[in-house]
N, C-alpha and C positions, 0 to 999 in steps of 0.2 A: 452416966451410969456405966461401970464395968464391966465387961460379960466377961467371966473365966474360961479358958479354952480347956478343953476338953482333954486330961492327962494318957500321954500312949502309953499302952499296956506293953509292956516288953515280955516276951515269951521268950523261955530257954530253951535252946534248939542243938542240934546233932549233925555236924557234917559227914554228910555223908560215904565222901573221899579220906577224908584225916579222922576222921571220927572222933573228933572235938567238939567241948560244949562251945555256942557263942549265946548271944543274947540279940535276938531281931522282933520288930513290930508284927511280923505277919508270917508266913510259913514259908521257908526259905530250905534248898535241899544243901548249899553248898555255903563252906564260911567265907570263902575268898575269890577271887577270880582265879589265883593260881590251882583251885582246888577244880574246878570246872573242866578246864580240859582232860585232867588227870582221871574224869570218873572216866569218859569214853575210854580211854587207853585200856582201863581194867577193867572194861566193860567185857563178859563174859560169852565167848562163842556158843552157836548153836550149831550142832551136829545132826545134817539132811541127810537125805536121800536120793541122788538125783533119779528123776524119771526112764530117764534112755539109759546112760549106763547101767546103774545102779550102784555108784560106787558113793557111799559119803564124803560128804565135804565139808568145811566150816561156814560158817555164815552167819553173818550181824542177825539175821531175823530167819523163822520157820516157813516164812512165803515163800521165798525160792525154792521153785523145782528145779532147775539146770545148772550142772556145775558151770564153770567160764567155757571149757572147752565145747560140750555141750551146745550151752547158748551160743556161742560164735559160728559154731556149723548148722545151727536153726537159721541163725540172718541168713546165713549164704544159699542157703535151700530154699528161704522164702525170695529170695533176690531174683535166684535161677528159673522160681515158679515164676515170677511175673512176668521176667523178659519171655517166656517161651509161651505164656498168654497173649504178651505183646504181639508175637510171630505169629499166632494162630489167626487171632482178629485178623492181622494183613493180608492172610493165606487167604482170609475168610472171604474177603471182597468179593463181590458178583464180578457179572461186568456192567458197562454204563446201562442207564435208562434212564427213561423219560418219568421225570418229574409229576403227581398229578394235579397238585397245585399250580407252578408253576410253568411247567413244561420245557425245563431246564434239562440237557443231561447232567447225571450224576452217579460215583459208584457208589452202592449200599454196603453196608457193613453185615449187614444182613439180607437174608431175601425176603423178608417181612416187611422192609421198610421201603414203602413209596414214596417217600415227599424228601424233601433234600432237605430242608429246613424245617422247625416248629410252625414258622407262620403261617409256611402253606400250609401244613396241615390245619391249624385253626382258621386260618380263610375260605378251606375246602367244608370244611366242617358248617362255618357258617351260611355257604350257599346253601348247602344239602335242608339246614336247617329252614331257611326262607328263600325260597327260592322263584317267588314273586318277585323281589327284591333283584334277583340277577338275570342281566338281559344279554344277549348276544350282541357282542362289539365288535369288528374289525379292526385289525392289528391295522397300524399305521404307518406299518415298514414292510410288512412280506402278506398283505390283506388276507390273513389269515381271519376266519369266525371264531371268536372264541368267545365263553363266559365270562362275566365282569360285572362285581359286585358293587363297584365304586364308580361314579359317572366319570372321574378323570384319570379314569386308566386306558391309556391308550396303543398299549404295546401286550401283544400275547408273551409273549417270555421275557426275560432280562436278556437274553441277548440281543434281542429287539431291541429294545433299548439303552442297550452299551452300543450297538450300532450307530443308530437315530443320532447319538451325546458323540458320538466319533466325527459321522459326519459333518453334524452341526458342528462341532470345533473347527473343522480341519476349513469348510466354508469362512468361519470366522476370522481364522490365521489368513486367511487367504486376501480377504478384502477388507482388514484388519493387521497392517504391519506392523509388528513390534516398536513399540516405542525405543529411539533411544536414550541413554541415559545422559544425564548431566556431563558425565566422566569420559564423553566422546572426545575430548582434547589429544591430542597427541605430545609425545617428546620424545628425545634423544634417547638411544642408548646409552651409559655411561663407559662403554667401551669403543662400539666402532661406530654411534653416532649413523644410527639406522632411526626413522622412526616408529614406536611403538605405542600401541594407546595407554593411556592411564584408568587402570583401573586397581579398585580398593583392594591395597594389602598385595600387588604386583609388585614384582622384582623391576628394581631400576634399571635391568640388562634383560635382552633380548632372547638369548639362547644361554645354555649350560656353560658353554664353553666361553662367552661373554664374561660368566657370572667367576668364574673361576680363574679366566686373565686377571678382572678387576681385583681381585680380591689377594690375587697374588701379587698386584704392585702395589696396592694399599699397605700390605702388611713390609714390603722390601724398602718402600718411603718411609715407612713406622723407622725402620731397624734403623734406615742413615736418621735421622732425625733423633733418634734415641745416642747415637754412637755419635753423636755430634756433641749433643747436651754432656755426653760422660768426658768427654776430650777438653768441655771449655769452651769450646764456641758456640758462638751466637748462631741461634736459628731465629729463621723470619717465621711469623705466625703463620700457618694454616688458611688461606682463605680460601672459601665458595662459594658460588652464587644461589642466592635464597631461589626454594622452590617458587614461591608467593610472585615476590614481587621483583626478582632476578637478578636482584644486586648485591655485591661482592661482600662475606662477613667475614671477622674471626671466625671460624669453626673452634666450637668444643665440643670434645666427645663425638657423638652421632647426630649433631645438627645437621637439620636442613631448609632450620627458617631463621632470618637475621632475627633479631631482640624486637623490631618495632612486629614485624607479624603477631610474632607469641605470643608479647603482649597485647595485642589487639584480639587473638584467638584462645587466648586462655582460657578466659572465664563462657568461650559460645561452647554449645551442645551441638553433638553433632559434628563437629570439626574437618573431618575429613571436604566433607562437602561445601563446609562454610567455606575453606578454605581455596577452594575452586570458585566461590562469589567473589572474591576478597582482590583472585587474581583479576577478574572479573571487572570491578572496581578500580581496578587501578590502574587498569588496558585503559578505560573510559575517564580517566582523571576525574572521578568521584561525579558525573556532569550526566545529567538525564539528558536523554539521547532524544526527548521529544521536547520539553521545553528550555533545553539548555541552562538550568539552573542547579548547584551544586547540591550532593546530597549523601548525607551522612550514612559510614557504610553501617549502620545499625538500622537504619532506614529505609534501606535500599531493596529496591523489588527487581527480578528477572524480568522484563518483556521480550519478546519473541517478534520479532520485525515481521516475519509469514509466521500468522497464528498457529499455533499446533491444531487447531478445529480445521485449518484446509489443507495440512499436511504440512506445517512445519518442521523441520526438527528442531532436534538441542545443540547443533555445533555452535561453536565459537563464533562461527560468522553469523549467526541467526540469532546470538543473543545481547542484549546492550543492557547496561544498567537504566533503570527509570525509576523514579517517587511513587511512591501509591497512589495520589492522584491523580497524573497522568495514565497508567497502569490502570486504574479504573473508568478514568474515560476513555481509553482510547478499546478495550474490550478486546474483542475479535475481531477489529477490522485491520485493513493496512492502513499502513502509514502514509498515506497521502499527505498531498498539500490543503486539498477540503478537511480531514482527517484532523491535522494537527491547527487548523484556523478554530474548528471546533472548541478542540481544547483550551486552547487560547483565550479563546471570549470565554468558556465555562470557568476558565482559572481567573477572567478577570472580574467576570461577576462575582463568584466567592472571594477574592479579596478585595471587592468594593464595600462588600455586607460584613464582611469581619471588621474594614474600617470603620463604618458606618456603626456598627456595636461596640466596638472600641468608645467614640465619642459619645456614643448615647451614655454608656455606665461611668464616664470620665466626667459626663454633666452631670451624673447623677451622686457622683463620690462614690462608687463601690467599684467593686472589682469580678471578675468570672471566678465564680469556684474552681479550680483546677479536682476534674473525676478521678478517682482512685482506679 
């Protein structure tokens, strides 16, 4: 079955701008798009009064009281008020006092206002309020008596304890030395072959004036080597020694790892520092340093010969590649000969029981699921 749709009524209409009949479905002021813009243009001014002068002016609508001149010297008057509000408030400052919340000094903006912040004042408030509730506590830095509504406040003002948190740091630092980091390695200047540590995003030179030798005979090699290529002769490649693993490459461009690193550090996260494993790695000819068995640098774990729990560091000398097995047995202790017998027998029992489930599942015909 058919339904008819419903026929549009077309109504005859009047533009507004051209003042031409069209023909539209619904109430329309203009026939064309070109017509549209052209009503604003002849859209008719309205002649004010400004306020302050007095003098008329034009104007798209009757709301405006100020001519332009007018309104531009209102901003600048309302600009001038503020700032000299601005200066008053400052003028206005007391001098310091004491806080009665807290018992902090502070200057008021006012002389009405005692508390330095909101809280104190709603914390004062709610002693006042219940005052059952608040018992007299000694300050636990200058054993001041004071009020305290909370069982674990134990400092009467905040500078008590910004004190207390000072102290206690600086105790900390103290009997607590800073860790070093990974990046305690040292190397060469590339100028006068001083050494300098490596750290992330450091200049391969030592001082200013290192940095600006090197940089001056890099660019004076560049020009014979270009002035060579333009004459016809043969130039020998470019070679340097990889930072990684410190064997001699082509250089192109700004390298400074041969093709086999890159490759191997491409695709890690983290790079800077893997990178420092790597060389790591290869100081150790791929070989855990507790059971002497090779081990894939994807696999490879830090251990720490003196654990960092009894004051180890990170230098080069304190760190060897190892498996995560050994690395797990061997924990926080030293590397003894008791130490690594452990190991030993722990590594030979687990690969007794891996053979031993080997043969069970080989008699049984199946295989181990490999976990995702």
């Amino acid at each position: 079955m058919s339904v008819d749709k419903p026929q549009t009524r077309w109504q005859l209409l009047k533009c507004t701008t051209c003042e031409k009949e069209f023909r539209f479905h619904r109430k329309k002021k203009y026939c064309s798009v070109q017509c549209r813009p052209s009503s604003f243009v002849h859209r008719d001014l309205v002649f004010s009064r400004c306020i302050r002068c007095r003098i008329e002016f034009e104007s798209p609508s009757h709301h405006r009281k100020y001519c332009r001149e007018c309104r531009d010297a209102r901003d600048r008057e309302m600009q001038a008020a503020a700032q000299r509000k601005k200066r008053a408030r400052r003028r206005a400052r007391l001098a310091p006092i004491h806080c009665k919340g807290c018992g902090i000094w502070f200057s008021p903006i006012h002389k009405s206002i005692v508390y330095c912040l909101p809280r104190c004042k709603k914390s004062s408030e709610r002693r006042s309020r219940n005052p059952a509730k608040s018992s007299m506590v000694v300050c636990a830095r200058c054993d001041t008596p004071f009020g305290s509504d909370h069982p674990a406040r134990k400092y009467c003002t905040e500078r008590c304890a910004y004190d207390a948190r000072s102290a206690y740091q600086r105790e900390y630092n103290r009997t607590h030395p800073p860790r070093r980091n990974f990046s305690d390695d040292r190397r060469a200047c590339r100028w006068c072959e001083n050494e300098i540590p490596i750290k992330r995003g450091q200049s391969p030179y030592c001082t200013d004036e290192c940095k600006k030798n090197g940089y001056r005979e890099n660019r004076r090699k560049s020009g014979l080597r270009k002035n060579a290529r333009r004459q016809g002769q043969s130039v020998a490649p470019l070679m340097k020694d990889c930072d990684c693993c410190e064997r001699a490459f082509i250089v192109q461009g700004a390298q400074t790892r041969c093709p086999d690193c890159r490759s191997i550090l491409s695709g890690v996260s983290s790079g800077w520092r893997r990178a420092r494993q790597y060389k790591l790695w290869l100081r150790d000819e791929g070989r855990c340093y507790l059971c002497q068995e090779s081990v894939s640098f994807s696999a490879m774990e830090i251990g720490h010969i003196h654990p960092r729990s009894k004051g180890g560091s990170n230098s080069k000398e304190n760190l060897k590649t190892a498996c995560h097995r050994c690395n797990q047995f061997k924990r926080a202790n030293e590397p003894t000969k008791a130490v690594i017998e452990k190991i030993k027998a722990a590594i030979e029992v687990d690969s007794k029981a891996d053979a031993a489930l080997q043969r069970l599942l080989a008699h049984k015909g199946s295989t181990p699921k490999k976990h995702r």
